[in-house]
N, C-alpha and C positions, 0 to 999 in steps of 0.2 A: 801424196799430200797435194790437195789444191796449191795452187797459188796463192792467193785469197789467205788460205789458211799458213802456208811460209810465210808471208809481211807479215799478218801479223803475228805470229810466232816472236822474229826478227824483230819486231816494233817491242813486242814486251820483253825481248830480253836487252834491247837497247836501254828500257826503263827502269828494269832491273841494273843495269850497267852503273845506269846513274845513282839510283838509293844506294848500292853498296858504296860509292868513290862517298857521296854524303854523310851514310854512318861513318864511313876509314877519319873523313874530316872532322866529325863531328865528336869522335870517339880522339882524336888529337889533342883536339883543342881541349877537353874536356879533364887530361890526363894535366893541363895546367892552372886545374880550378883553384880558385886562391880564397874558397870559404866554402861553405855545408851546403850553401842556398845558390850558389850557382853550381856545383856538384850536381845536383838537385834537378836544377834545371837543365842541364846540356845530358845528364842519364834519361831524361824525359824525351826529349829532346834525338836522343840514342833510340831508344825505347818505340818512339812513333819510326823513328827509322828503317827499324828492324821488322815492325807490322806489316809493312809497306813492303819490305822488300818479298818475306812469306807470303803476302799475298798476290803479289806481281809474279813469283814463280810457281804458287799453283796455276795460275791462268795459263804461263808458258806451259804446263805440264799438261792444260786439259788443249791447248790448243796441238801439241804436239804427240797425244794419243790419237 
């Protein structure tokens, strides 16, 4: 594997690193929702999180083929 192609490998799972520790917070706080509508909003919230992380780790996955 290039170099080139290692950083970034290492760069997207750095960024992968971070959406998971976000949904972990996000998914916390969420578990102290005190109505339907903020429920609602931090599962969205969860929701875009999780997008982000699947697609952060296909890219690791084509970088690392």
């Amino acid at each position: 594997m290039a170099d080139a192609e290692l950083d970034a490998a290492r760069l997207e799972f750095a960024d992968l690193t971070v959406f998971i520790e976000d949904a972990a917070l996000i998914d916390s706080a969420g578990q102290g929702a005190t109505n339907l509508d903020e429920g609602r909003r931090r599962f969205k919230r969860l929701s875009t999180a999780m997008r982000r992380i699947r697609s952060h780790l296909s890219i690791l996955e084509g970088h690392l083929k």
